[in-house]
PDB file of N, CA, C and O in Angstrom:
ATOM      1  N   UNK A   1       9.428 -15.807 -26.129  1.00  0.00           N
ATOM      2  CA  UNK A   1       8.223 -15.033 -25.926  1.00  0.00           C
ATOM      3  C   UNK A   1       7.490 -15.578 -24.709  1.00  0.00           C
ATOM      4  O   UNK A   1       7.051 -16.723 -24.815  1.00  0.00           O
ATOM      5  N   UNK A   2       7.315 -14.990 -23.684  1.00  0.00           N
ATOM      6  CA  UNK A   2       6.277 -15.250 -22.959  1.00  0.00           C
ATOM      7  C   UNK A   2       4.920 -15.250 -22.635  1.00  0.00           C
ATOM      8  O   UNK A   2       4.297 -14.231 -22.932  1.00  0.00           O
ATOM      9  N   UNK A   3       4.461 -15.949 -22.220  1.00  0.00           N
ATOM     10  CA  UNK A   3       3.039 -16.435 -22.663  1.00  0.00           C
ATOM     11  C   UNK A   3       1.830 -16.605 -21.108  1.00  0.00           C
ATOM     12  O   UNK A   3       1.865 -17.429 -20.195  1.00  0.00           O
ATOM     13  N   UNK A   4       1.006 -15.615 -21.325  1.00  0.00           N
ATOM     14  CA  UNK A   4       0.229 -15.160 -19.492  1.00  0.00           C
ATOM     15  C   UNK A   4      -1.431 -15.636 -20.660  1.00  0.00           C
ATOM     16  O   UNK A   4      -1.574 -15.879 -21.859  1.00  0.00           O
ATOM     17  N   UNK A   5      -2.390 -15.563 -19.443  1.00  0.00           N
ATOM     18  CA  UNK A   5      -3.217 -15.265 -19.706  1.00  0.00           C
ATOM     19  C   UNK A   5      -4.210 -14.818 -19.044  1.00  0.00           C
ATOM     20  O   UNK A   5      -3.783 -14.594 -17.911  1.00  0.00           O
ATOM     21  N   UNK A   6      -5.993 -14.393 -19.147  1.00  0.00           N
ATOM     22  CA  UNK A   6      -6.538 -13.479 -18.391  1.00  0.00           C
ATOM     23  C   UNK A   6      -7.468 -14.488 -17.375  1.00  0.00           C
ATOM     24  O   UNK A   6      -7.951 -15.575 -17.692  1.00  0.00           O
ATOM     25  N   UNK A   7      -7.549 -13.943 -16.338  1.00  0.00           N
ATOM     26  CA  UNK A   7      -8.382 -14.581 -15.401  1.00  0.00           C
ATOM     27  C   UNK A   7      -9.684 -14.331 -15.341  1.00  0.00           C
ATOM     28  O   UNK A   7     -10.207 -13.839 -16.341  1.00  0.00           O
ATOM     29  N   UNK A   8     -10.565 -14.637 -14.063  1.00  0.00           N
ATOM     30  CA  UNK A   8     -11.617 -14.445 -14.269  1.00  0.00           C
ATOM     31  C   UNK A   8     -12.069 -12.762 -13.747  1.00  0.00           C
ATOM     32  O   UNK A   8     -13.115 -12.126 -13.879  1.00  0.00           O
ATOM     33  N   UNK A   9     -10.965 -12.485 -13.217  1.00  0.00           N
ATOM     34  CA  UNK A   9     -11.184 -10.853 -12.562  1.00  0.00           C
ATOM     35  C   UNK A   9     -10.859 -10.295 -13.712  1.00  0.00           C
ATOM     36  O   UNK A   9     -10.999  -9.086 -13.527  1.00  0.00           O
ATOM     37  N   UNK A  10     -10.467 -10.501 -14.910  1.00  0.00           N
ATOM     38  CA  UNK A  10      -9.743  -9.505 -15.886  1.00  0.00           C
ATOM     39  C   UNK A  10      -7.769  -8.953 -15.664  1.00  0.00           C
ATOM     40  O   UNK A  10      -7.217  -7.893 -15.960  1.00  0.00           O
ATOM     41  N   UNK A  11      -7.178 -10.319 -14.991  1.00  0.00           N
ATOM     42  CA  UNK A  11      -6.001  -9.624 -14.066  1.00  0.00           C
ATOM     43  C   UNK A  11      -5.000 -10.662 -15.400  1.00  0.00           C
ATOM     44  O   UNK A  11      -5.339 -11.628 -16.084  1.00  0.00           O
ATOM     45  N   UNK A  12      -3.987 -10.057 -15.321  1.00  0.00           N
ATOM     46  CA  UNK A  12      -2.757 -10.813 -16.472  1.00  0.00           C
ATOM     47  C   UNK A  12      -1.411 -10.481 -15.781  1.00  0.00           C
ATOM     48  O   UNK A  12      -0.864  -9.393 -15.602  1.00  0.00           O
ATOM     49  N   UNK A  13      -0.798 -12.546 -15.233  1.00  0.00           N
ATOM     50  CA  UNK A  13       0.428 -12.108 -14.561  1.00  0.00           C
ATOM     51  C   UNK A  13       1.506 -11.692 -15.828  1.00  0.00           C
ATOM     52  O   UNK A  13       1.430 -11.745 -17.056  1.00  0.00           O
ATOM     53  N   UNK A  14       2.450 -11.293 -14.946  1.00  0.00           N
ATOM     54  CA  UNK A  14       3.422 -10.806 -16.093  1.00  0.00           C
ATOM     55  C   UNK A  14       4.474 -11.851 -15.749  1.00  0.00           C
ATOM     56  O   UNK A  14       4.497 -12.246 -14.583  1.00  0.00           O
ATOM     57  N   UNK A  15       5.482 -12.422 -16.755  1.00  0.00           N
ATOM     58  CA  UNK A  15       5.618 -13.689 -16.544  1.00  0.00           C
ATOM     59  C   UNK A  15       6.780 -13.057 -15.614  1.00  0.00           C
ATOM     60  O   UNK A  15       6.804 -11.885 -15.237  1.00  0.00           O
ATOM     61  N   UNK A  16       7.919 -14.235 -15.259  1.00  0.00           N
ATOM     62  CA  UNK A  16       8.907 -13.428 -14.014  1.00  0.00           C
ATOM     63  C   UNK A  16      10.091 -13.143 -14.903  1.00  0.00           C
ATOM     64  O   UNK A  16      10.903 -12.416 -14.331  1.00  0.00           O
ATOM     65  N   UNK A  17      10.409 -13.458 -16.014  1.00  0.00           N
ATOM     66  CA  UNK A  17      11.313 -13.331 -16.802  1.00  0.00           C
ATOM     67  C   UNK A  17      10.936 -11.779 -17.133  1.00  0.00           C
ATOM     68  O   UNK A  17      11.880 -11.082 -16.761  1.00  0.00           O
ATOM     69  N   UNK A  18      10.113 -11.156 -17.581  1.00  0.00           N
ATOM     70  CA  UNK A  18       9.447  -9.677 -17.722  1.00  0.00           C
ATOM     71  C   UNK A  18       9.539  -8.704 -17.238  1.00  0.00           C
ATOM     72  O   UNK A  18       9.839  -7.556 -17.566  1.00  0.00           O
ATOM     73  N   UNK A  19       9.021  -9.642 -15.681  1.00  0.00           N
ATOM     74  CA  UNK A  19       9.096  -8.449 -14.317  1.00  0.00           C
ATOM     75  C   UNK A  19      10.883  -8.323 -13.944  1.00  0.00           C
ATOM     76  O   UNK A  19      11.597  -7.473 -13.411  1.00  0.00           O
ATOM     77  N   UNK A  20      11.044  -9.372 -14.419  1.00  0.00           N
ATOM     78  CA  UNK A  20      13.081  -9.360 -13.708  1.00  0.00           C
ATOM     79  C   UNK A  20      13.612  -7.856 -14.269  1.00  0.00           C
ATOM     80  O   UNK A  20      13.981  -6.783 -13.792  1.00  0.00           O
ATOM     81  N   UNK A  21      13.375  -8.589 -15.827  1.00  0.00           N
ATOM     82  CA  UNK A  21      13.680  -7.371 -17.291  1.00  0.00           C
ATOM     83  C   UNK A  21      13.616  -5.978 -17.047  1.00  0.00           C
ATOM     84  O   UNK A  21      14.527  -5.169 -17.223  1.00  0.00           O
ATOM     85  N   UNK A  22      12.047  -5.676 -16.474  1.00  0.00           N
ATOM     86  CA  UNK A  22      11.935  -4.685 -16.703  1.00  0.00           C
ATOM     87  C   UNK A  22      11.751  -4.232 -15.267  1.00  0.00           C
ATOM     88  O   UNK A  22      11.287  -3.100 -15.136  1.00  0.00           O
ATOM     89  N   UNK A  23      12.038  -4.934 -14.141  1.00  0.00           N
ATOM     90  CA  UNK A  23      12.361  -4.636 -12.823  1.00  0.00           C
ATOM     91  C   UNK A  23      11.428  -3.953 -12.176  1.00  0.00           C
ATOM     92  O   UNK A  23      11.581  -2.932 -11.504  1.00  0.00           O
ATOM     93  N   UNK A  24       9.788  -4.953 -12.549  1.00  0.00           N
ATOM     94  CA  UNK A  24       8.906  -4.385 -12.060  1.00  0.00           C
ATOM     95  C   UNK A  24       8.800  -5.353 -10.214  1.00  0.00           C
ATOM     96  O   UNK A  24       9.147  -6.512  -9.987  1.00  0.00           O
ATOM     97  N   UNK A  25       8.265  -4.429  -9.315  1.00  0.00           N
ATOM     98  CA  UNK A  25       8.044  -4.623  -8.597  1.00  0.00           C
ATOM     99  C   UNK A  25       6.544  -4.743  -7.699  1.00  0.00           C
ATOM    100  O   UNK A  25       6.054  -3.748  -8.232  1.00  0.00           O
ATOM    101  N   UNK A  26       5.552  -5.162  -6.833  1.00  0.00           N
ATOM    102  CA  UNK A  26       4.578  -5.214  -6.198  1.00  0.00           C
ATOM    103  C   UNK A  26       3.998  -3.841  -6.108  1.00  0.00           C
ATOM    104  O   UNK A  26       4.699  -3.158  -5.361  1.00  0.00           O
ATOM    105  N   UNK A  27       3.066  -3.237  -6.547  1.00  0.00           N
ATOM    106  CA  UNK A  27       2.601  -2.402  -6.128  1.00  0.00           C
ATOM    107  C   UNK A  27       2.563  -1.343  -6.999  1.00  0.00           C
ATOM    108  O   UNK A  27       1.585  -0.687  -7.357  1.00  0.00           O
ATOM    109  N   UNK A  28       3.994  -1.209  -7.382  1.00  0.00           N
ATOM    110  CA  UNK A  28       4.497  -0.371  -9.001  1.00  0.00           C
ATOM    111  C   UNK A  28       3.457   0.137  -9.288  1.00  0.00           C
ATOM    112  O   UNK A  28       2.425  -0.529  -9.218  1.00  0.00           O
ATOM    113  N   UNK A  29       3.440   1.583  -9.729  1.00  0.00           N
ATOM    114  CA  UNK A  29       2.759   1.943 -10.627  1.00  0.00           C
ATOM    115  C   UNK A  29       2.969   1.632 -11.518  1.00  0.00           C
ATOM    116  O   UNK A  29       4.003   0.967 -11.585  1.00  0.00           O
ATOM    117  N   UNK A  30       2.092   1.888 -13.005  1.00  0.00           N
ATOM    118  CA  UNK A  30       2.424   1.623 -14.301  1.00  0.00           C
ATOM    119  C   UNK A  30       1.150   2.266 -15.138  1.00  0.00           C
ATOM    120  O   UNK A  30       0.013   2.456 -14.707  1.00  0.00           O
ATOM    121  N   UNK A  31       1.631   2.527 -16.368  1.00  0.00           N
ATOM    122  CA  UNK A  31       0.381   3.122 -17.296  1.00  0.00           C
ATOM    123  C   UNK A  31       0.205   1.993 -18.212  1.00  0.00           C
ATOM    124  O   UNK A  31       1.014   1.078 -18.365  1.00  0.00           O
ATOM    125  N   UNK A  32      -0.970   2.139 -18.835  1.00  0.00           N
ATOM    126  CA  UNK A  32      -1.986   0.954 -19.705  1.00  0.00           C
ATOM    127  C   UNK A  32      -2.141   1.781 -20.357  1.00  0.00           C
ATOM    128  O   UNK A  32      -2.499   2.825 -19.812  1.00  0.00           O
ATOM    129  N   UNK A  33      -1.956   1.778 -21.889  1.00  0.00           N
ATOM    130  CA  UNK A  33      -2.003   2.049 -22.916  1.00  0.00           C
ATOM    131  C   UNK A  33      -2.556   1.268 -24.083  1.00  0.00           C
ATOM    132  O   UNK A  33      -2.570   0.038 -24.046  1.00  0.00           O
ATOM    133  N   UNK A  34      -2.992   1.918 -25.073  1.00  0.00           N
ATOM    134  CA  UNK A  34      -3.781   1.126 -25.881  1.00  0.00           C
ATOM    135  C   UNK A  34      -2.848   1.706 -27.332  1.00  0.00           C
ATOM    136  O   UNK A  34      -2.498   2.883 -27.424  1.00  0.00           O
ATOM    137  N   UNK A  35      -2.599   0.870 -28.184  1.00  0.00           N
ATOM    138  CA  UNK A  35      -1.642   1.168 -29.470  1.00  0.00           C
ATOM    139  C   UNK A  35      -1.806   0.230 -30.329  1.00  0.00           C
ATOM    140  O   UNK A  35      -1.120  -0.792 -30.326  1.00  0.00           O
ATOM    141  N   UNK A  36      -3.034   0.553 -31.431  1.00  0.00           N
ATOM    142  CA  UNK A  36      -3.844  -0.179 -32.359  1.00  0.00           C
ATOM    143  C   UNK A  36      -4.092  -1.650 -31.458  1.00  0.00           C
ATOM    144  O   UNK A  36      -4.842  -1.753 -30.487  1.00  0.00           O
ATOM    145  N   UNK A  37      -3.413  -2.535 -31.944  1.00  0.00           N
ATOM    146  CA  UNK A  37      -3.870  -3.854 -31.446  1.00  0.00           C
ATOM    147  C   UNK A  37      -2.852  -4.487 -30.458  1.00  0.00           C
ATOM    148  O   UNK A  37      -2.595  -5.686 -30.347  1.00  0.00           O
ATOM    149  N   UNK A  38      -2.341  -3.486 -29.787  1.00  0.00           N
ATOM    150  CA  UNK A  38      -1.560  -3.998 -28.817  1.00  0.00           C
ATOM    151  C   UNK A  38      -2.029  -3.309 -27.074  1.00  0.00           C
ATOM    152  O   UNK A  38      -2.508  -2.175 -27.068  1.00  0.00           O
ATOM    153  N   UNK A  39      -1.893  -3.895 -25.982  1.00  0.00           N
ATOM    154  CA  UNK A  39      -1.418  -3.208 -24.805  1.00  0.00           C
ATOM    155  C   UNK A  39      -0.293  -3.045 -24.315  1.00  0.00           C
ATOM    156  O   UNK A  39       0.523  -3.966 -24.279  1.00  0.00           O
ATOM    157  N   UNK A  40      -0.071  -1.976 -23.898  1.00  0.00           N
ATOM    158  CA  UNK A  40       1.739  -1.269 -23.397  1.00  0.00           C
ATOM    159  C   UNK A  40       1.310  -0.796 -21.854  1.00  0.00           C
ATOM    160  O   UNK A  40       0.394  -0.135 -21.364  1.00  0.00           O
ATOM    161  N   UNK A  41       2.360  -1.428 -21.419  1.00  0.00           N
ATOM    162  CA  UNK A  41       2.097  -1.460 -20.085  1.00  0.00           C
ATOM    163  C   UNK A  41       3.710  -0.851 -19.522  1.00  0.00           C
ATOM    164  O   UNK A  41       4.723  -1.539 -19.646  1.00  0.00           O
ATOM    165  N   UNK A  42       3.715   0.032 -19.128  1.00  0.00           N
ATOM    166  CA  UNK A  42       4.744   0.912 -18.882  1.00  0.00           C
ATOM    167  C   UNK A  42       4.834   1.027 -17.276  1.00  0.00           C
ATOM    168  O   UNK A  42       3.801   1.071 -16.609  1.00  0.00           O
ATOM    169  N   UNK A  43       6.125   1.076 -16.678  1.00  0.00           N
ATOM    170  CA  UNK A  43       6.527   0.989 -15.294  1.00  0.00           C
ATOM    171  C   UNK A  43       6.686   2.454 -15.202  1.00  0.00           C
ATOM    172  O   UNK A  43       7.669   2.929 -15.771  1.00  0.00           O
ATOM    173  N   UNK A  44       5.809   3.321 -14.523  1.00  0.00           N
ATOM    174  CA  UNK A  44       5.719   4.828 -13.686  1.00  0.00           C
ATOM    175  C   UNK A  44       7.052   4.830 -12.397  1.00  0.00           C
ATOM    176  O   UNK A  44       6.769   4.314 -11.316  1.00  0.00           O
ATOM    177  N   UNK A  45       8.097   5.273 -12.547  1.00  0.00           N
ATOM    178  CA  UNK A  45       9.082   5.292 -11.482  1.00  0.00           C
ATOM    179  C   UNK A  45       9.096   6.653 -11.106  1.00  0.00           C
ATOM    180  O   UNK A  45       9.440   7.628 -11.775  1.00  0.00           O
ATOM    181  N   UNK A  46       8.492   6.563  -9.442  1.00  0.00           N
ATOM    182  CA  UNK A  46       8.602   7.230  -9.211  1.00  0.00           C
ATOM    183  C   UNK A  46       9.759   8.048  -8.603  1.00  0.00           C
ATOM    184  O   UNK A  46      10.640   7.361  -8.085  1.00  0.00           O
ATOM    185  N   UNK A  47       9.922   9.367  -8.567  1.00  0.00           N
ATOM    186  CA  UNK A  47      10.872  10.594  -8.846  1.00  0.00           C
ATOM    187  C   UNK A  47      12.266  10.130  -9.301  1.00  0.00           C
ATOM    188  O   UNK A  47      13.368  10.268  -8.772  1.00  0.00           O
ATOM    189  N   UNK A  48      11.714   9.282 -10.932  1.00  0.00           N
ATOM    190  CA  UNK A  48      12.722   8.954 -11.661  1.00  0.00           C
ATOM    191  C   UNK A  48      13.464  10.148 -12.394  1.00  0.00           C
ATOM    192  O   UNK A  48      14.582  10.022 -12.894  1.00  0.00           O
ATOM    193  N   UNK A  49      12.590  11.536 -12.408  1.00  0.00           N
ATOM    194  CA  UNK A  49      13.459  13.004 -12.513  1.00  0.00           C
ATOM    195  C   UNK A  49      14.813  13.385 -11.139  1.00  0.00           C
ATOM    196  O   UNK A  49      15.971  13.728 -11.375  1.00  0.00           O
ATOM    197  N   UNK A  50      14.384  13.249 -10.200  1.00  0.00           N
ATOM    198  CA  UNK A  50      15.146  13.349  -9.413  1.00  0.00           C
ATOM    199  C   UNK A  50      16.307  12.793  -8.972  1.00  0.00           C
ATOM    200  O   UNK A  50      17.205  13.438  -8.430  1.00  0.00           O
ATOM    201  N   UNK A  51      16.333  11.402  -9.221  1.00  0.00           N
ATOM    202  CA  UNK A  51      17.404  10.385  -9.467  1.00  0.00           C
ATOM    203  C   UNK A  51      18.098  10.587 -10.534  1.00  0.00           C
ATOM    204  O   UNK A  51      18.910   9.730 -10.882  1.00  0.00           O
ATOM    205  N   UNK A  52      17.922  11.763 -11.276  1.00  0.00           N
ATOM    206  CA  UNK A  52      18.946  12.074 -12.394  1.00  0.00           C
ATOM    207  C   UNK A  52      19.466  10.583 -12.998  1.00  0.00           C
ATOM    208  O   UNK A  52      18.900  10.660 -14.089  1.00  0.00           O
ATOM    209  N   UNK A  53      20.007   9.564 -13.024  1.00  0.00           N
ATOM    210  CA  UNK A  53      20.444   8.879 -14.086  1.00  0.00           C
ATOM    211  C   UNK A  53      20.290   7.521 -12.950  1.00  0.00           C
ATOM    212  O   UNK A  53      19.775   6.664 -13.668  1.00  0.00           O
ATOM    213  N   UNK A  54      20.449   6.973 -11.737  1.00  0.00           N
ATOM    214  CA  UNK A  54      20.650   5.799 -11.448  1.00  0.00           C
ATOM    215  C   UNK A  54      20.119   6.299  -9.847  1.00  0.00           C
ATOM    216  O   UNK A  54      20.010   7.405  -9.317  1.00  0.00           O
ATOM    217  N   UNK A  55      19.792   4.533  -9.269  1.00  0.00           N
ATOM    218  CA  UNK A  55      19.383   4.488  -8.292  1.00  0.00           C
ATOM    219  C   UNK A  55      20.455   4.885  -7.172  1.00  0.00           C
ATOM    220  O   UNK A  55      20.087   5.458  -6.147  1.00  0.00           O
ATOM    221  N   UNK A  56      21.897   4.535  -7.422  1.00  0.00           N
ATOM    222  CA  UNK A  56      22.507   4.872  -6.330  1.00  0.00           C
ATOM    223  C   UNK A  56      22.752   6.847  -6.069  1.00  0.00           C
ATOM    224  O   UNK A  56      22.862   7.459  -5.006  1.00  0.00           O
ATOM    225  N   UNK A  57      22.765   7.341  -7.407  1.00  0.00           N
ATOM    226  CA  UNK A  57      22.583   8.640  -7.374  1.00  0.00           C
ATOM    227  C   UNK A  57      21.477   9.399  -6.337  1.00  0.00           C
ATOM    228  O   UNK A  57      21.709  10.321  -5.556  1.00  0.00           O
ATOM    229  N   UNK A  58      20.299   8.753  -6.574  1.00  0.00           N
ATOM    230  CA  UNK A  58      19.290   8.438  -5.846  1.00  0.00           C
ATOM    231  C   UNK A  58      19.826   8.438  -4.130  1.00  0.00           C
ATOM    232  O   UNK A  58      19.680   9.406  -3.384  1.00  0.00           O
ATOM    233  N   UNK A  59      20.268   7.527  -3.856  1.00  0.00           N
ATOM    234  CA  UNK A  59      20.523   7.390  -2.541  1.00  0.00           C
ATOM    235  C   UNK A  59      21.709   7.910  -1.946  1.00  0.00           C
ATOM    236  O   UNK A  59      22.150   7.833  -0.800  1.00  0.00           O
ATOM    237  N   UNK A  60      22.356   8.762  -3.567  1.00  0.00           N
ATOM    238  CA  UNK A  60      23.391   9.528  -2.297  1.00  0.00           C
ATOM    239  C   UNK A  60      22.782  10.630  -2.135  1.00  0.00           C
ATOM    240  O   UNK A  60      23.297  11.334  -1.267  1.00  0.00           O
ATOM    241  N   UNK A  61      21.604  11.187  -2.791  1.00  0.00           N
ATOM    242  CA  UNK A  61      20.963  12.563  -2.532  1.00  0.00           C
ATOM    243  C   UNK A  61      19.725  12.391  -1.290  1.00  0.00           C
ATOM    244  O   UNK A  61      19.071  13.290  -0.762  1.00  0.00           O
ATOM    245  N   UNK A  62      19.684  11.322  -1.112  1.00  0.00           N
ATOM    246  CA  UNK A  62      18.668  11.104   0.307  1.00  0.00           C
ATOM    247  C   UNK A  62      18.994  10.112   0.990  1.00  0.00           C
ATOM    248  O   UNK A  62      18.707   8.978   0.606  1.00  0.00           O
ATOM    249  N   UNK A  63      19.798  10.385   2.379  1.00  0.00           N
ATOM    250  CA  UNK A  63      20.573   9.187   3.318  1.00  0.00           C
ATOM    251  C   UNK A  63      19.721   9.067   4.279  1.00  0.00           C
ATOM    252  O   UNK A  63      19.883   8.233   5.170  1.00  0.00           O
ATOM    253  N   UNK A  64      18.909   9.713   4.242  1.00  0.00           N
ATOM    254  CA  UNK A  64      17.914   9.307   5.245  1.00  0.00           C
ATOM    255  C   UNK A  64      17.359   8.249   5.293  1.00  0.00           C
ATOM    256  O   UNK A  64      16.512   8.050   6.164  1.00  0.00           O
ATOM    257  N   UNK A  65      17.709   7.224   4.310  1.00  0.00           N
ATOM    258  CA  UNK A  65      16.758   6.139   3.788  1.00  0.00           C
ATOM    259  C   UNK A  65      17.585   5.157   4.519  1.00  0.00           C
ATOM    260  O   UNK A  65      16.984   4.255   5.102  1.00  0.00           O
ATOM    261  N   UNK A  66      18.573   5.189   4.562  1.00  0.00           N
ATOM    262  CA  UNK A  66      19.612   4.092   5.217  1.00  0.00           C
ATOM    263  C   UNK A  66      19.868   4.527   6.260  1.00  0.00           C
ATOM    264  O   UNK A  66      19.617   5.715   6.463  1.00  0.00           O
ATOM    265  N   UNK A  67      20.466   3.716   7.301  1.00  0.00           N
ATOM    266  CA  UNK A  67      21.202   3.272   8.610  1.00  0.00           C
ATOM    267  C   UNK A  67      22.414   3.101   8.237  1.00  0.00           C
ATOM    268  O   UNK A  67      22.775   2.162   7.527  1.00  0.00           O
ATOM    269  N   UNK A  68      23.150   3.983   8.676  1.00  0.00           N
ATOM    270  CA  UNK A  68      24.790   3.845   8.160  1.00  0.00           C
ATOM    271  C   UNK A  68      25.294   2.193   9.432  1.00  0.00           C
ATOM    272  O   UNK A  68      26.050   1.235   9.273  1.00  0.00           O
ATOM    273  N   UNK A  69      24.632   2.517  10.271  1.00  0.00           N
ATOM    274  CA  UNK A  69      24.761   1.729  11.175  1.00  0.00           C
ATOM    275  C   UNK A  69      24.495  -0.366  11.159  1.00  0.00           C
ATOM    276  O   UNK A  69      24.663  -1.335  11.899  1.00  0.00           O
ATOM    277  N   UNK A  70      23.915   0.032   9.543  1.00  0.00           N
ATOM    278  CA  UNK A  70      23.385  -1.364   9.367  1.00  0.00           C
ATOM    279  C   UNK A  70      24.460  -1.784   7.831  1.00  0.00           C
ATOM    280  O   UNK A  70      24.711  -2.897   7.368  1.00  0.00           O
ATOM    281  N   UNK A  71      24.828  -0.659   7.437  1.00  0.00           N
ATOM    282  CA  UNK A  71      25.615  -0.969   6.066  1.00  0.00           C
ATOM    283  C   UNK A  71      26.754  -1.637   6.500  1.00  0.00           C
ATOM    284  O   UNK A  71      27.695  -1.104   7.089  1.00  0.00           O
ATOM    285  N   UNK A  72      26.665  -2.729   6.223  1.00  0.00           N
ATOM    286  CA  UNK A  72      27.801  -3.856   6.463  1.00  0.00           C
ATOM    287  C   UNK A  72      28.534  -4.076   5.357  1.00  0.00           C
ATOM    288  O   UNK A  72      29.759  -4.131   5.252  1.00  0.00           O
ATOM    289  N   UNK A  73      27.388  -4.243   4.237  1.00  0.00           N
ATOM    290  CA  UNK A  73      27.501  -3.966   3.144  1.00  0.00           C
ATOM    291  C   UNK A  73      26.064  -4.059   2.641  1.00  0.00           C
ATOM    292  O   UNK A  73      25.078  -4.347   3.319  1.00  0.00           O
ATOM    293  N   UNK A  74      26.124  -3.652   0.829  1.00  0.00           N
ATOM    294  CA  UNK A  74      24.923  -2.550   0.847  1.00  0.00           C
ATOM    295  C   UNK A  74      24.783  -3.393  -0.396  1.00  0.00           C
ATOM    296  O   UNK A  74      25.611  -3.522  -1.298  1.00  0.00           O
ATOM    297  N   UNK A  75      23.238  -4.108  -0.256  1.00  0.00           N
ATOM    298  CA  UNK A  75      22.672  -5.052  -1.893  1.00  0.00           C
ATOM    299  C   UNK A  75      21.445  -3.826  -2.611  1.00  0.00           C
ATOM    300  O   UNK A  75      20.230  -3.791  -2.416  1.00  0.00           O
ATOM    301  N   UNK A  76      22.402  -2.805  -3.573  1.00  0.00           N
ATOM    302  CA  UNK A  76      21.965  -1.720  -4.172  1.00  0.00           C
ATOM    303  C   UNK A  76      20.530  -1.862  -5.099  1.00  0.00           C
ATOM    304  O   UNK A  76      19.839  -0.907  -5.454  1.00  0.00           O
ATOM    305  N   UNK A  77      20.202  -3.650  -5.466  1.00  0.00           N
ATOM    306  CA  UNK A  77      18.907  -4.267  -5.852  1.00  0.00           C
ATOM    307  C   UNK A  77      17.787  -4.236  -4.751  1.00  0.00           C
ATOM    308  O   UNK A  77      16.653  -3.916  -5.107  1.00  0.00           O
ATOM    309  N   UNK A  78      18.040  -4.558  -3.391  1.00  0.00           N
ATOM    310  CA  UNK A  78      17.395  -4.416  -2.359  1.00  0.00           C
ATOM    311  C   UNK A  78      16.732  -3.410  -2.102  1.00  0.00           C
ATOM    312  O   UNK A  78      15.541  -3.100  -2.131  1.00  0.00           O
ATOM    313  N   UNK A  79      18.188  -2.681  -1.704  1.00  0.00           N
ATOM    314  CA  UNK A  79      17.829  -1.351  -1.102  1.00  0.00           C
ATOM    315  C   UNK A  79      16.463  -0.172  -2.332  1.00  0.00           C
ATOM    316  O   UNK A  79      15.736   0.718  -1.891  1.00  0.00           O
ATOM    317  N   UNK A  80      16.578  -0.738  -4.176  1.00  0.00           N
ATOM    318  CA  UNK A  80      16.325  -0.289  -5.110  1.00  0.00           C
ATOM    319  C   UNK A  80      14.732  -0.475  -5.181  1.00  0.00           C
ATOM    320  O   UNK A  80      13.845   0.340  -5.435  1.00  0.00           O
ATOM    321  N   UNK A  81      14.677  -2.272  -4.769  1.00  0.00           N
ATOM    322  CA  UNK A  81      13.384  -2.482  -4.312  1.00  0.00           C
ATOM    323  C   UNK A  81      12.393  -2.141  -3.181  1.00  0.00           C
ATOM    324  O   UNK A  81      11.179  -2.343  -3.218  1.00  0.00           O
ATOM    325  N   UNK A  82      13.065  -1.619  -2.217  1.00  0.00           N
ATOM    326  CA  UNK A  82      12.545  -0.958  -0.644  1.00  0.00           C
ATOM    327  C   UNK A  82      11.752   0.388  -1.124  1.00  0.00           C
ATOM    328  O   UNK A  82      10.789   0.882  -0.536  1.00  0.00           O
ATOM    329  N   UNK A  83      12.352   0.865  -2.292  1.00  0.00           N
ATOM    330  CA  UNK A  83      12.015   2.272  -2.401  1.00  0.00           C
ATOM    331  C   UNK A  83      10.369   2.129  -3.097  1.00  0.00           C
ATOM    332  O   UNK A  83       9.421   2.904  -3.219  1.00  0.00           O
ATOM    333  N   UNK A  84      10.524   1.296  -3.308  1.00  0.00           N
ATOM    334  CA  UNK A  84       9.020   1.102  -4.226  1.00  0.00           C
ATOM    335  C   UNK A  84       7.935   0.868  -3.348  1.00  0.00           C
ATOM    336  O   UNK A  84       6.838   1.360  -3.612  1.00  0.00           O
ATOM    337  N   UNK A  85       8.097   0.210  -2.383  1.00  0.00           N
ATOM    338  CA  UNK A  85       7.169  -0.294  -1.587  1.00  0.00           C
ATOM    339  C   UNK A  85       6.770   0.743  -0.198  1.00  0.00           C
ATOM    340  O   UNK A  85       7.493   1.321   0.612  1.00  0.00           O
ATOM    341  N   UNK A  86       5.302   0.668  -0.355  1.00  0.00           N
ATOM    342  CA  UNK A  86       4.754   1.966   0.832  1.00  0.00           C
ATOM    343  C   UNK A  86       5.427   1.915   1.750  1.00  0.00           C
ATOM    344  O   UNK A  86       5.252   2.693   2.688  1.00  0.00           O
TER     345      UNK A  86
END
């Protein structure tokens, strides 16, 4: 079980074992939820409809995102995390 706690802004890290898990990233959206005596904190992915089932699906329906010219070879975690960030 991992174990955070609240600061003086009201802010709660999420431990890195969590964020790995649930492959949250900087910036991420996410919804806050309230469920009797718990908070649920849910990762918002965005046009996770459109990606139909996986990230590389994802990137074979939009190549615009890559440089064929740079694929040497391709770290599909990377490239997974790029998408998140403005």
């Amino acid at each position: 079980m991992a174990v955070s706690t609240i600061d003086e802004k009201w802010r709660i890290i999420i431990p890195r074992e969590v964020r790995e898990k649930m492959r949250l990233f900087p910036k991420m959206p996410v919804s806050i939820m309230m469920d009797s005596d718990r908070i649920v904190v849910t990762a918002l992915r965005a046009g996770a409809d459109r990606r139909k089932a996986d990230s590389l699906t994802w990137l074979l329906d939009h190549p615009a995102r890559a440089d064929p010219r740079k694929l040497k070879s391709v770290d599909l975690d990377k490239v997974e995390n790029q998408m998140w960030l403005p």
